[in-house]
Biopython code that builds the backbone (N, CA, C, O; Angstrom):
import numpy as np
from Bio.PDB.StructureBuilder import StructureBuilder

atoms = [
    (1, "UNK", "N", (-5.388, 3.297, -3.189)),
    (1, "UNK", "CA", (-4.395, 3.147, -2.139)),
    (1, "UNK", "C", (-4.990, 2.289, -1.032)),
    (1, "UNK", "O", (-6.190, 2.212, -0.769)),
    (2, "UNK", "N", (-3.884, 1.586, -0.350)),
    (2, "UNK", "CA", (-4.280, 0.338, 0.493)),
    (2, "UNK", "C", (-3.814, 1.216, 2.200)),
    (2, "UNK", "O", (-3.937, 0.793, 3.350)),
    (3, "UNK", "N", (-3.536, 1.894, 1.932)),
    (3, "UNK", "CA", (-3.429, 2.557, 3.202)),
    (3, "UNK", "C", (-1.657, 2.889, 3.765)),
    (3, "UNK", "O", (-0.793, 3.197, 2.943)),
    (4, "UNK", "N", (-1.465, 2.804, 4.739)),
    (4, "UNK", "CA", (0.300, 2.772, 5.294)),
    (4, "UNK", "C", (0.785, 1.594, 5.958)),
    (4, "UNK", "O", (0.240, 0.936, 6.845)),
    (5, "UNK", "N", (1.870, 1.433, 5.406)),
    (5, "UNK", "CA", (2.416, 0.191, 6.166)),
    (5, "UNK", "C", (4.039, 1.324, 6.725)),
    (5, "UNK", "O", (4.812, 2.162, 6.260)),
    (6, "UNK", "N", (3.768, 0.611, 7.916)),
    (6, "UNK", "CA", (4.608, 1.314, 9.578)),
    (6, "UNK", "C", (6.325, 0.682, 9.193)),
    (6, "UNK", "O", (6.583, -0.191, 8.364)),
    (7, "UNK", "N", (7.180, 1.324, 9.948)),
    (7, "UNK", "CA", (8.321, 1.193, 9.046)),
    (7, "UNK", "C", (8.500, -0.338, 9.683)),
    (7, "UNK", "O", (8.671, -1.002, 8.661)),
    (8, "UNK", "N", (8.562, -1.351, 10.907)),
    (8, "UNK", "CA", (8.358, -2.566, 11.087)),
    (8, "UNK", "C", (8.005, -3.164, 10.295)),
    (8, "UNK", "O", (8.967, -3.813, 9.885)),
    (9, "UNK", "N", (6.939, -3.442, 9.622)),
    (9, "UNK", "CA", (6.180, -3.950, 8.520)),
    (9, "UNK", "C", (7.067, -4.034, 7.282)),
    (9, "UNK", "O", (7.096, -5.081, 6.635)),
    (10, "UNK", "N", (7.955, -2.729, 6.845)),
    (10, "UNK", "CA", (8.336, -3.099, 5.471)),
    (10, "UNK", "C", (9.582, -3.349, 6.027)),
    (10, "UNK", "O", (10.332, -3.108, 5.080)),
    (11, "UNK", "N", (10.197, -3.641, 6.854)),
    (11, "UNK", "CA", (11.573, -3.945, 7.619)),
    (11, "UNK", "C", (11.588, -5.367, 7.647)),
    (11, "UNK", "O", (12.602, -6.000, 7.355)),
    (12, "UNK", "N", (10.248, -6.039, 8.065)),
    (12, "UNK", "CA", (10.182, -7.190, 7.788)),
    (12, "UNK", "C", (9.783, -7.847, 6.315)),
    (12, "UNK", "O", (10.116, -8.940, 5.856)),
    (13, "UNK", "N", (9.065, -6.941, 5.807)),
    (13, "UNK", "CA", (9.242, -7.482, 4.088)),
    (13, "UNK", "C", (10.204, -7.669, 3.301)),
    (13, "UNK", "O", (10.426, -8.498, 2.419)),
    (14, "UNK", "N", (11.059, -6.328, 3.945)),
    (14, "UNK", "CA", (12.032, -6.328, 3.055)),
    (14, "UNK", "C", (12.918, -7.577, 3.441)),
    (14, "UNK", "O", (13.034, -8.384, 2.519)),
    (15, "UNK", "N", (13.628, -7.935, 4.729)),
    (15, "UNK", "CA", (14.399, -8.822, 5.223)),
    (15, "UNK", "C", (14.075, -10.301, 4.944)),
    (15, "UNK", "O", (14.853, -11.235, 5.136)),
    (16, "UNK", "N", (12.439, -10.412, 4.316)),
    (16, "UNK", "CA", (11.883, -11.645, 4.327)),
    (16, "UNK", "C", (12.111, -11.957, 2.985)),
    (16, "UNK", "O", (11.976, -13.107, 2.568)),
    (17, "UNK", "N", (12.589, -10.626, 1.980)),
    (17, "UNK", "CA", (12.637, -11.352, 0.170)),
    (17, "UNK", "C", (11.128, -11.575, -0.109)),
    (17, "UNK", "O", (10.750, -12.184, -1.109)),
    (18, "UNK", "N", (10.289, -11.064, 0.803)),
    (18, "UNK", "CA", (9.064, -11.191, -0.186)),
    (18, "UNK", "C", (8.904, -10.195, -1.095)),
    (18, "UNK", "O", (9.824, -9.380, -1.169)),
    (19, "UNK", "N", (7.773, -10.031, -1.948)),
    (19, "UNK", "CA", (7.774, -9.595, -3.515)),
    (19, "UNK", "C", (7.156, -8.478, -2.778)),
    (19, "UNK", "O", (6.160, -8.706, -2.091)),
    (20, "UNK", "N", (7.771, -7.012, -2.875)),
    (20, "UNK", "CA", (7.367, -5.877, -2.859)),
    (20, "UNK", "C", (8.590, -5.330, -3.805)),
    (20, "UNK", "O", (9.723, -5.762, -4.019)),
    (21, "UNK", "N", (7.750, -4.011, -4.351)),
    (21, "UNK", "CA", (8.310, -2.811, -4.830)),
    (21, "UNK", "C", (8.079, -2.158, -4.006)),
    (21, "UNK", "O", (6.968, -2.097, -3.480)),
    (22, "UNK", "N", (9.435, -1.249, -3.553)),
    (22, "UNK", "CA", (9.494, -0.283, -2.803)),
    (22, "UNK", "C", (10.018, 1.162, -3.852)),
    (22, "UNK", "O", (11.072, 1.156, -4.488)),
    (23, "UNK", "N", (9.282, 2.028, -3.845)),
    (23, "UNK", "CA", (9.423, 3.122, -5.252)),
    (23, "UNK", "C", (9.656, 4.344, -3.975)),
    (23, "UNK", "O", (8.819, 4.673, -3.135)),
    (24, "UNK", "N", (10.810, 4.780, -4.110)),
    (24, "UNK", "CA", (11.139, 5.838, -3.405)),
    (24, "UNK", "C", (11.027, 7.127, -4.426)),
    (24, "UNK", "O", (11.831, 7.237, -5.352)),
    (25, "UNK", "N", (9.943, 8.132, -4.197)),
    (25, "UNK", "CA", (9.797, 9.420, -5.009)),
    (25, "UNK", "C", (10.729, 10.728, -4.738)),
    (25, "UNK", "O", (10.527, 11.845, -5.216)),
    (26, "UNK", "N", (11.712, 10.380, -3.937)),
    (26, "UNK", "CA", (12.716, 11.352, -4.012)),
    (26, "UNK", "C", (13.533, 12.037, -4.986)),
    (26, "UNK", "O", (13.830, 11.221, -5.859)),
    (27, "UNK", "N", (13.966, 13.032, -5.195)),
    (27, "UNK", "CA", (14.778, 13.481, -5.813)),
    (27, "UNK", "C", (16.448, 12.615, -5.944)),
    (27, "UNK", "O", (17.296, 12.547, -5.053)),
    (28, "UNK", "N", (16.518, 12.080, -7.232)),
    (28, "UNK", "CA", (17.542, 10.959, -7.917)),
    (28, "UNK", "C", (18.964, 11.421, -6.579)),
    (28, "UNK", "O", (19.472, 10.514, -5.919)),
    (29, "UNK", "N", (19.438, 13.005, -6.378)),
    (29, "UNK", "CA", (20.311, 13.209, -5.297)),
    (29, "UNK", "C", (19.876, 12.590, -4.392)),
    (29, "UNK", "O", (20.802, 11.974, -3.864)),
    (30, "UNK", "N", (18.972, 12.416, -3.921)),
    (30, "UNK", "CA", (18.402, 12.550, -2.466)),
    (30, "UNK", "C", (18.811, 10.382, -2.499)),
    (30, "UNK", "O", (19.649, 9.739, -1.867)),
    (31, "UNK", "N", (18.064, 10.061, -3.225)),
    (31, "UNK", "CA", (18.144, 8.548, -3.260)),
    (31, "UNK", "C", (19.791, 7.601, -3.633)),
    (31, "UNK", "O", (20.264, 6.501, -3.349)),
    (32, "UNK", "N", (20.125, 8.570, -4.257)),
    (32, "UNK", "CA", (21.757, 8.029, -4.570)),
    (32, "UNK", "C", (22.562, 8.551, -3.256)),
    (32, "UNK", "O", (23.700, 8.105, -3.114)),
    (33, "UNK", "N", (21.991, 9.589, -2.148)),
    (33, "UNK", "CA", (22.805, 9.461, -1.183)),
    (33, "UNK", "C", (22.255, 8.707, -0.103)),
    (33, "UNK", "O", (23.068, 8.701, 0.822)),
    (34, "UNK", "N", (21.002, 7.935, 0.229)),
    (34, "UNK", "CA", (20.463, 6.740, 1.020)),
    (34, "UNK", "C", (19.414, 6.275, 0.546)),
    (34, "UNK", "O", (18.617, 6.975, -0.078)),
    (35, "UNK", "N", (19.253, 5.049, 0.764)),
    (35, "UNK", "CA", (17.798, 4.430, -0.068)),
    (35, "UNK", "C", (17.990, 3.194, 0.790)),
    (35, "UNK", "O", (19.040, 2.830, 1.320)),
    (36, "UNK", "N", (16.555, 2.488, 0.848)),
    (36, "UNK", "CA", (16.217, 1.938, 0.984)),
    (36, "UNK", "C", (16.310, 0.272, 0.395)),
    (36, "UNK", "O", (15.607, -0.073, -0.555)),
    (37, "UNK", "N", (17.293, -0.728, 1.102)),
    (37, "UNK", "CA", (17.989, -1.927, -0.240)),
    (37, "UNK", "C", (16.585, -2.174, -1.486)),
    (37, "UNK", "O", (15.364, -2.067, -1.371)),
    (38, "UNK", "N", (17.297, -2.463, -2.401)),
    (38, "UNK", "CA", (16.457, -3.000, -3.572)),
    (38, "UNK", "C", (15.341, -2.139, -3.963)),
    (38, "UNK", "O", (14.446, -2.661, -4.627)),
    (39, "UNK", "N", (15.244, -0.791, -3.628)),
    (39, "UNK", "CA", (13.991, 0.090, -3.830)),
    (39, "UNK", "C", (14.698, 0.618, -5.209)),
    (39, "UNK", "O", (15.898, 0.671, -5.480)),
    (40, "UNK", "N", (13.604, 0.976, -5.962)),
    (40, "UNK", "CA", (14.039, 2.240, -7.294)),
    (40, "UNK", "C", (13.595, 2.971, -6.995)),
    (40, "UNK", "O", (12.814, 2.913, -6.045)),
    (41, "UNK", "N", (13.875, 4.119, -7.686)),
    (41, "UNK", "CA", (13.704, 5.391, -7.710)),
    (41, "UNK", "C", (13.221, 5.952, -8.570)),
    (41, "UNK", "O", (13.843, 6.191, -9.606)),
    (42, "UNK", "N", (11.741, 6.385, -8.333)),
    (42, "UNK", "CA", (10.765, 7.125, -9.479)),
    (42, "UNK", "C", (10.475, 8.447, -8.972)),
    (42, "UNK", "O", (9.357, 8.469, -8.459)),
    (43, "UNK", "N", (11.305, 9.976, -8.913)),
    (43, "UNK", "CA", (10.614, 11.012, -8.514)),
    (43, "UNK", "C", (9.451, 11.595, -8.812)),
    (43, "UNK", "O", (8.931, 11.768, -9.914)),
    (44, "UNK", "N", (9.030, 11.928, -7.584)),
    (44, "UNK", "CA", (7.446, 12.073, -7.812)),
    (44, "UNK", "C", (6.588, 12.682, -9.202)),
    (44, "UNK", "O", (5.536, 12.214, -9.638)),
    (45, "UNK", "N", (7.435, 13.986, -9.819)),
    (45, "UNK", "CA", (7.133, 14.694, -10.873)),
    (45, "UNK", "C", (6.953, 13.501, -12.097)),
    (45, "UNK", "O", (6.003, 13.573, -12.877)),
    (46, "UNK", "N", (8.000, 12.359, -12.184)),
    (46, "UNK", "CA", (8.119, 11.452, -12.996)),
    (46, "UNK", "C", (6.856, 10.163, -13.012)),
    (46, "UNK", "O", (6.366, 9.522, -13.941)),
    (47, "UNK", "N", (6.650, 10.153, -11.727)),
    (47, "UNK", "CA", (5.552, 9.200, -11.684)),
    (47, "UNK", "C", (4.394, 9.233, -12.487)),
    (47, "UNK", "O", (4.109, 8.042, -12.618)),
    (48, "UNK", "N", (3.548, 9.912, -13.111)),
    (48, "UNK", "CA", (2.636, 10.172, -13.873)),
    (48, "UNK", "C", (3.210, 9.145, -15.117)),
    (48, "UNK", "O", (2.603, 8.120, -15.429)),
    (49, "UNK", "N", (4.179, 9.482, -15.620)),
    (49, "UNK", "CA", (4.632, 9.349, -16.804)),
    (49, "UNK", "C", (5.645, 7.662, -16.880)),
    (49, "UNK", "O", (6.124, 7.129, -17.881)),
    (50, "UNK", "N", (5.686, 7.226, -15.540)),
    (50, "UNK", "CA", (6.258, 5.711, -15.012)),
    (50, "UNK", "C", (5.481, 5.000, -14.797)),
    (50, "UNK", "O", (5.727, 3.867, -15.212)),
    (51, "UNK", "N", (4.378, 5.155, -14.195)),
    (51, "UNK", "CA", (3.757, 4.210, -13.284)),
    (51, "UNK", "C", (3.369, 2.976, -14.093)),
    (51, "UNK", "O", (2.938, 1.966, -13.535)),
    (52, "UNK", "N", (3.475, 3.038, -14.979)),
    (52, "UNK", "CA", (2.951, 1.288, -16.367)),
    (52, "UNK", "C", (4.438, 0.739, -15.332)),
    (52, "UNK", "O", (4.414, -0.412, -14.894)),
    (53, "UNK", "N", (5.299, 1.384, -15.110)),
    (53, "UNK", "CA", (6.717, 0.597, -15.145)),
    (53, "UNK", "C", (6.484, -0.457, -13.996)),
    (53, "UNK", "O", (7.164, -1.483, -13.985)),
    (54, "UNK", "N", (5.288, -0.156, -12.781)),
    (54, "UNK", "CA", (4.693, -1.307, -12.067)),
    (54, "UNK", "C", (3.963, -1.833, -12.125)),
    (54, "UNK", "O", (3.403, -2.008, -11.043)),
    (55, "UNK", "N", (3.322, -2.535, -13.360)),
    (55, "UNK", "CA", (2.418, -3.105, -13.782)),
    (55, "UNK", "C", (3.032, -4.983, -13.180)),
    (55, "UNK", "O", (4.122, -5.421, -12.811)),
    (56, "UNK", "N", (2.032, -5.430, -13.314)),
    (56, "UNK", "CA", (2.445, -6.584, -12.240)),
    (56, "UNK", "C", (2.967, -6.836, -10.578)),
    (56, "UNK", "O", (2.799, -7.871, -9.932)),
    (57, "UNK", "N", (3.400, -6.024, -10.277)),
    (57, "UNK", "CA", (3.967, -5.901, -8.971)),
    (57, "UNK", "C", (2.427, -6.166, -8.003)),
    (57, "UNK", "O", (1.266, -5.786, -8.153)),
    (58, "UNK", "N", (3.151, -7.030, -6.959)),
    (58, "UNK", "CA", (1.936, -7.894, -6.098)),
    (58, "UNK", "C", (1.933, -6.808, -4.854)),
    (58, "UNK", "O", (0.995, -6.902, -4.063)),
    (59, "UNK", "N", (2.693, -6.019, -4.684)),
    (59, "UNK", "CA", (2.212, -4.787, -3.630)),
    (59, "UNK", "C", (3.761, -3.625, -4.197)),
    (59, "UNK", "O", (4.796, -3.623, -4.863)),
    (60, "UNK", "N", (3.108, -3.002, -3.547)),
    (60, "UNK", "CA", (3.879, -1.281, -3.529)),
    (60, "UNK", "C", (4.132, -0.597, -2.710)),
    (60, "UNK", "O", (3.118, -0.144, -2.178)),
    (61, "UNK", "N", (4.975, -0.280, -2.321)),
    (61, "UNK", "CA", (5.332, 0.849, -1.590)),
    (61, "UNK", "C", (5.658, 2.038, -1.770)),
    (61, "UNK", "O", (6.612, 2.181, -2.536)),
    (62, "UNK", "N", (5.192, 3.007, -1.321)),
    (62, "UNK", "CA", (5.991, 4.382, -1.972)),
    (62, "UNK", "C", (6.646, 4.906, -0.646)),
    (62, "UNK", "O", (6.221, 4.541, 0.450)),
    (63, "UNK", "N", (7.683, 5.764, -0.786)),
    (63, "UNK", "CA", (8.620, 6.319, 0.074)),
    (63, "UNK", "C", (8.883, 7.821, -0.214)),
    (63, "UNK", "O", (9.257, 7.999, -1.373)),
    (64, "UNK", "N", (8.791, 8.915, 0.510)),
    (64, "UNK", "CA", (9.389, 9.982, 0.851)),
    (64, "UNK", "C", (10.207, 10.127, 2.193)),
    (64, "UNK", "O", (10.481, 9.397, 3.146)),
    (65, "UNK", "N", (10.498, 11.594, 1.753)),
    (65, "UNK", "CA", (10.999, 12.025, 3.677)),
    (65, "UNK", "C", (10.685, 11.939, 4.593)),
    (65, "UNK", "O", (11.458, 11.802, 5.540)),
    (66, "UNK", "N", (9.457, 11.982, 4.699)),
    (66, "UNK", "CA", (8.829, 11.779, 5.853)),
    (66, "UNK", "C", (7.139, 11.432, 5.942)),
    (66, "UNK", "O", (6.326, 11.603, 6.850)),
    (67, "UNK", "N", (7.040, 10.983, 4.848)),
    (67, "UNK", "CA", (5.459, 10.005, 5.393)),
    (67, "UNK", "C", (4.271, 10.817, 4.562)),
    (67, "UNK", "O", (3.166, 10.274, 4.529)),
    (68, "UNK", "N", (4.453, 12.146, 3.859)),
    (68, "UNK", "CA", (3.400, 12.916, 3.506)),
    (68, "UNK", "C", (3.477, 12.819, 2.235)),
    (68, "UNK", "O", (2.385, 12.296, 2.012)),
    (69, "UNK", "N", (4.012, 12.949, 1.143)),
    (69, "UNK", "CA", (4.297, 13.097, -0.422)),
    (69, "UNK", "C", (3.678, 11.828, -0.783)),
    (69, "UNK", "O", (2.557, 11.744, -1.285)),
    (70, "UNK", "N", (4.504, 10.761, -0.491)),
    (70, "UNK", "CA", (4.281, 9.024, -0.416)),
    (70, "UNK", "C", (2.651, 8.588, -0.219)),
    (70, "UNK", "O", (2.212, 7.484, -0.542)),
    (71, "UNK", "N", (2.062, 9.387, 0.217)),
    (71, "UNK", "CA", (0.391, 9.041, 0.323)),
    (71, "UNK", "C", (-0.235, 9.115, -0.709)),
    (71, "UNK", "O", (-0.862, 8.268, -1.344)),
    (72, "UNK", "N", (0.086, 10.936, -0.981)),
    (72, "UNK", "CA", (-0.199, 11.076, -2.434)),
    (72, "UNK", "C", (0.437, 10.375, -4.087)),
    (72, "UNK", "O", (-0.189, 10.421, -5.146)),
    (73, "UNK", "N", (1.580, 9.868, -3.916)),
    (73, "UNK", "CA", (2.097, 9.136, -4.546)),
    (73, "UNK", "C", (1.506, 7.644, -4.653)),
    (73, "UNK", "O", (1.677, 7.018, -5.698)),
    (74, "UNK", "N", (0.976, 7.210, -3.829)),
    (74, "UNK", "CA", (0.495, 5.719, -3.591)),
    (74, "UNK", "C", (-0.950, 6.237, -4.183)),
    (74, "UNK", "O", (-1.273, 5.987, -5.345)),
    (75, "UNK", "N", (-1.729, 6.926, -3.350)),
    (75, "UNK", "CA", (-2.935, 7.164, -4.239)),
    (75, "UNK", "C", (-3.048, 7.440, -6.132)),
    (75, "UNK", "O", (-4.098, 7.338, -6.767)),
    (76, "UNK", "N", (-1.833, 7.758, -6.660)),
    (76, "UNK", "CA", (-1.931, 7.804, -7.885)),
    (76, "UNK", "C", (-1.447, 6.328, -8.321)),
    (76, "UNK", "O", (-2.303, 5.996, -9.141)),
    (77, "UNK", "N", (-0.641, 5.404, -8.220)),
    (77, "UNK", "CA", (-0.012, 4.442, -8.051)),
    (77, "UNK", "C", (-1.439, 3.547, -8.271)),
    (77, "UNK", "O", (-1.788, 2.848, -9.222)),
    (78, "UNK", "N", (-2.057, 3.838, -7.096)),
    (78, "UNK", "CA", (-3.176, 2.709, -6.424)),
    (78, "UNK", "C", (-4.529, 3.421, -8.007)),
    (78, "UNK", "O", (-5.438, 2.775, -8.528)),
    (79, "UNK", "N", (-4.359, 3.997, -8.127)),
    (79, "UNK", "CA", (-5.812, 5.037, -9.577)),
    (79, "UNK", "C", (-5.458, 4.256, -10.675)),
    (79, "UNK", "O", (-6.388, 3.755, -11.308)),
    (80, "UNK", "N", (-4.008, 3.987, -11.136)),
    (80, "UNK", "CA", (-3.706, 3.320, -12.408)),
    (80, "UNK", "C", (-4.326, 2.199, -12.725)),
    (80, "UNK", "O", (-4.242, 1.227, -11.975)),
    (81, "UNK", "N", (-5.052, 2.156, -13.895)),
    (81, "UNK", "CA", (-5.557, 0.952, -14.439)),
    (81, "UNK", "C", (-5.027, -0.566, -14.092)),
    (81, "UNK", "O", (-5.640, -1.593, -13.803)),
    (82, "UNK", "N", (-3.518, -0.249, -14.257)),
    (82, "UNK", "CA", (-2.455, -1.320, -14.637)),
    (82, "UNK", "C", (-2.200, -1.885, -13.284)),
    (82, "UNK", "O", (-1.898, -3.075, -13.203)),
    (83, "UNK", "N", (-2.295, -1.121, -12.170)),
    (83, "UNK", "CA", (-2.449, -1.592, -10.248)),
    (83, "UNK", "C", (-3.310, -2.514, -10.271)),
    (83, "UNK", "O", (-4.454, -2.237, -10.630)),
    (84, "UNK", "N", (-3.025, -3.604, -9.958)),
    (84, "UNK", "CA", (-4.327, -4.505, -9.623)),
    (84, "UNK", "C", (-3.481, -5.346, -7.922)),
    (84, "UNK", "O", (-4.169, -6.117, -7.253)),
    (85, "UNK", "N", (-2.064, -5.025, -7.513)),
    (85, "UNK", "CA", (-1.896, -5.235, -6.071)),
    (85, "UNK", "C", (-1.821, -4.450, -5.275)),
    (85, "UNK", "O", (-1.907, -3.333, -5.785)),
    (86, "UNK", "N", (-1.629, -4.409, -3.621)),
    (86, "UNK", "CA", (-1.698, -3.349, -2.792)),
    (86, "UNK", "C", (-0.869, -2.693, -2.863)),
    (86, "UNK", "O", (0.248, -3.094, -3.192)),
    (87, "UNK", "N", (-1.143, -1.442, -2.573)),
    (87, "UNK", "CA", (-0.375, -0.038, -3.067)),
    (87, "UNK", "C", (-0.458, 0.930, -1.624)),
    (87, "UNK", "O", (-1.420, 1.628, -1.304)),
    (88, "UNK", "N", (0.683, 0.781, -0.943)),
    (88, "UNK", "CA", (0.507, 1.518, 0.242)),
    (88, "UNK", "C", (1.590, 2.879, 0.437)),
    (88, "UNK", "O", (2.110, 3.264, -0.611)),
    (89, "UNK", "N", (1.872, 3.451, 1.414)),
    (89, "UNK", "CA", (2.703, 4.745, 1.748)),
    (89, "UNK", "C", (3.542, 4.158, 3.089)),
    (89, "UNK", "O", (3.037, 3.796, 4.152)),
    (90, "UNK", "N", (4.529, 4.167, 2.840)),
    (90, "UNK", "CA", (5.623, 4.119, 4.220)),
    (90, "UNK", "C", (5.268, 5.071, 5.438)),
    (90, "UNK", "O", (6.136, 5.874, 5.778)),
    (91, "UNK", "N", (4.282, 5.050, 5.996)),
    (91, "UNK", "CA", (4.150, 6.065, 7.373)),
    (91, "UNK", "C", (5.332, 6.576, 7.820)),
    (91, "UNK", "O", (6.083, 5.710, 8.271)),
    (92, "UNK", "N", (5.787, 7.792, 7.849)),
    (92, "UNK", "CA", (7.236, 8.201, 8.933)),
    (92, "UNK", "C", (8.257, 8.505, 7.513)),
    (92, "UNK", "O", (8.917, 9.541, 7.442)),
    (93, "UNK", "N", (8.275, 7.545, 6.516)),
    (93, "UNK", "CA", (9.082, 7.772, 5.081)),
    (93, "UNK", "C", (10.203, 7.571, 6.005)),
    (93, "UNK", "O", (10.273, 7.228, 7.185)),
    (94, "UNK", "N", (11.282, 7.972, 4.870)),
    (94, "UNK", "CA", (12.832, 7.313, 4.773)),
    (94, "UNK", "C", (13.221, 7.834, 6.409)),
    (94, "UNK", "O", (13.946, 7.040, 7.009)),
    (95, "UNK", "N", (12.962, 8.622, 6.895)),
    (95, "UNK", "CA", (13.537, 9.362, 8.334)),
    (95, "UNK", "C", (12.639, 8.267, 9.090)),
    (95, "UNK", "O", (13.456, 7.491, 9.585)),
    (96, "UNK", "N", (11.875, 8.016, 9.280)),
    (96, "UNK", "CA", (11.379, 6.762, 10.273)),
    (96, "UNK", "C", (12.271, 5.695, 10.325)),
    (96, "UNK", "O", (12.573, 5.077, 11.346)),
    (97, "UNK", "N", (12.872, 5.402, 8.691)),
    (97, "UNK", "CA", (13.371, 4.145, 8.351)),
    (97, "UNK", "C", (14.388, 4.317, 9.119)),
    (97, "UNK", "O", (14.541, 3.432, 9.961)),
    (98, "UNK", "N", (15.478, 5.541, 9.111)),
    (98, "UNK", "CA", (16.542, 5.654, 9.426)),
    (98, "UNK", "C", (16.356, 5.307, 11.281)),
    (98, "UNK", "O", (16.969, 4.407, 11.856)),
    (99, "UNK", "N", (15.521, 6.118, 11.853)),
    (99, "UNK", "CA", (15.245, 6.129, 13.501)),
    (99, "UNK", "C", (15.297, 4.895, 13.601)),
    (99, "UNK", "O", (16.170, 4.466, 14.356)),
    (100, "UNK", "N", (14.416, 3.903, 12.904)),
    (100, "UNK", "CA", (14.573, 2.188, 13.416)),
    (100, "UNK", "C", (15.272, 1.677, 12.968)),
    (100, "UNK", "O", (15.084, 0.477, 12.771)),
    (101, "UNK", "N", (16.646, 2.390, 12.497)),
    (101, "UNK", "CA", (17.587, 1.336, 12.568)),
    (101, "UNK", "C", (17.396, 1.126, 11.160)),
    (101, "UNK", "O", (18.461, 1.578, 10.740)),
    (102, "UNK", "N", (16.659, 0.685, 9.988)),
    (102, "UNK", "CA", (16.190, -0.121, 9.292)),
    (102, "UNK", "C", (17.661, 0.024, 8.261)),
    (102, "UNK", "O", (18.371, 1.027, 8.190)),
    (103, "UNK", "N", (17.824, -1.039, 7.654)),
    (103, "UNK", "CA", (18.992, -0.919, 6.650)),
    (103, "UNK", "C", (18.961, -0.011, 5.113)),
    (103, "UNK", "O", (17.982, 0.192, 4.396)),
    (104, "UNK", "N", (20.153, 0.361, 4.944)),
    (104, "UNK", "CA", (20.356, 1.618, 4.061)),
    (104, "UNK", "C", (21.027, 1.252, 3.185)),
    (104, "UNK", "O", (21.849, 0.393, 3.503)),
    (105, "UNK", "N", (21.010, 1.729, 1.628)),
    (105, "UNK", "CA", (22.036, 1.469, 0.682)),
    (105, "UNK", "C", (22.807, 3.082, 0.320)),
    (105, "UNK", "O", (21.915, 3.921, 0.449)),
    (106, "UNK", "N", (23.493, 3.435, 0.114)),
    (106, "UNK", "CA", (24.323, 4.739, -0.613)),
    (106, "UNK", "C", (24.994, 4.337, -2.173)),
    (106, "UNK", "O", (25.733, 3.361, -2.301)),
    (107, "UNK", "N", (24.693, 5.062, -3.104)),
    (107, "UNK", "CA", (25.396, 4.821, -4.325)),
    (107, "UNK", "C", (26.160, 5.637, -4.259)),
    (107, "UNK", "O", (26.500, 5.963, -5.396)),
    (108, "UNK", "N", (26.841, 6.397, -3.224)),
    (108, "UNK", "CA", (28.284, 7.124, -3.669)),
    (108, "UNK", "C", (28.227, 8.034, -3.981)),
    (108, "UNK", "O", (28.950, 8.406, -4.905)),
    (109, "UNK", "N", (27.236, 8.970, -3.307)),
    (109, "UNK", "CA", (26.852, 10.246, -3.721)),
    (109, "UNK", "C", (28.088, 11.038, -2.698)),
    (109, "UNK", "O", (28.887, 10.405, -2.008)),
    (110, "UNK", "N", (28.042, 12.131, -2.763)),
    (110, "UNK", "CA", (28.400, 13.703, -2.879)),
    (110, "UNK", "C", (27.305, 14.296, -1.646)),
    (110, "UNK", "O", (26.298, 13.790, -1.152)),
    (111, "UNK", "N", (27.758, 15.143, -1.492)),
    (111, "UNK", "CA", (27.191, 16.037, -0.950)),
    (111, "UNK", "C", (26.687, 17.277, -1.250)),
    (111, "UNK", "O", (26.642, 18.180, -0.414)),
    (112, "UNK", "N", (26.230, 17.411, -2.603)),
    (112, "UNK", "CA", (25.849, 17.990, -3.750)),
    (112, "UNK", "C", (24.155, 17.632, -3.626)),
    (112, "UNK", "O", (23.685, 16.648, -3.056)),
    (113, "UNK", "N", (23.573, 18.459, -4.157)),
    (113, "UNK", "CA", (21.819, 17.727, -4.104)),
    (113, "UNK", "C", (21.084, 18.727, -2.567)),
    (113, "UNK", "O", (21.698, 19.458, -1.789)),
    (114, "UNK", "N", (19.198, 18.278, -2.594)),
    (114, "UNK", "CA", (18.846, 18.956, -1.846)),
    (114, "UNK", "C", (19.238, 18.426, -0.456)),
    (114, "UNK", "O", (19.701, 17.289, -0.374)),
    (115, "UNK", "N", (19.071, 19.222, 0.690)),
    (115, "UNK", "CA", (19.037, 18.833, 2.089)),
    (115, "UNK", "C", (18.289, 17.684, 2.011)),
    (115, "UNK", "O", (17.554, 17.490, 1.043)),
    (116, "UNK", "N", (18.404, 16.754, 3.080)),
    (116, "UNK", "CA", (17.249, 15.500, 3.662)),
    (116, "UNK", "C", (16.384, 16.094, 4.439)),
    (116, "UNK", "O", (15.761, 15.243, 5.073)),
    (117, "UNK", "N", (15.994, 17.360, 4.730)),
    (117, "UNK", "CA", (14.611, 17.874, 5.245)),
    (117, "UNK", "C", (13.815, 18.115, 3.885)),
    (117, "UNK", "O", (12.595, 18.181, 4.035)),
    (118, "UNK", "N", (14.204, 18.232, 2.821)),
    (118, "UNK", "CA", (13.469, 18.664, 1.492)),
    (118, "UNK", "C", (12.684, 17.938, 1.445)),
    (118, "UNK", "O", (12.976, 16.787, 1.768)),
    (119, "UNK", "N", (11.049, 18.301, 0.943)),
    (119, "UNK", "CA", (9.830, 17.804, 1.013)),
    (119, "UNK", "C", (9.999, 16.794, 0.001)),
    (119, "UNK", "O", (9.363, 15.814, 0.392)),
    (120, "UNK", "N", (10.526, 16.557, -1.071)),
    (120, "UNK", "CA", (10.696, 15.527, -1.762)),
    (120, "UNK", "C", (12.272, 14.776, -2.281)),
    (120, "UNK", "O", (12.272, 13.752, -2.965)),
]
sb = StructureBuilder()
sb.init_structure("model")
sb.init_model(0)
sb.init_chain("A")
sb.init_seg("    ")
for serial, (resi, resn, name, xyz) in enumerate(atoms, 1):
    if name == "N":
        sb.init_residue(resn, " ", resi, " ")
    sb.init_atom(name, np.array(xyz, "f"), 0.0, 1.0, " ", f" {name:<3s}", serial, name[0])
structure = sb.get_structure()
């Protein structure tokens, strides 16, 4: 792991079209009711068993609720053989994103699924 990048930082990556993966480890409810534009969605339990799926990717991001899961998620991310770019954690996670404003996608979820305080 390359450390945290502050929600500014990927606000401007993202807006700039430069080459990041942004891998939000939320629960599939949790991400189909806000996400982050152009991010996928790998829940954390799943990651073990995904992570080849970022092989090539020139940096990484991982995303939770709030800044703590996403560390540990990037540190496994950043262990994989197949990582050879920077692999960081969204400081603050998706609730930072939301405070600055930062732009949101919804796939049309329900209100079905865990709370947005849920640790993952």
């Amino acid at each position: 792991m390359d450390g945290e990048i502050s929600v500014a930082e990927l606000v401007e990556l993202v807006e700039s079209g430069d080459d990041v993966e942004v891998v939000d480890i939320r629960p599939p409810e949790a991400f189909t009711r806000e996400h982050i534009p152009g991010s996928r969605n790998i829940p954390f339990a799943e990651l073990p068993n995904r992570v080849e799926e970022l092989n090539g990717a020139d940096r990484v991001v991982t995303v939770c609720p709030h800044g703590k899961a996403s560390v540990q998620a990037a540190r496994l991310v950043g262990s994989y053989e197949g990582t050879d770019g920077t692999v960081e954690s969204l400081a603050e996670g998706i609730d930072g994103w939301r405070e600055a404003d930062g732009p949101l996608e919804s796939d049309g979820a329900t209100d079905e699924g865990p709370e947005p305080d849920a640790p993952f």
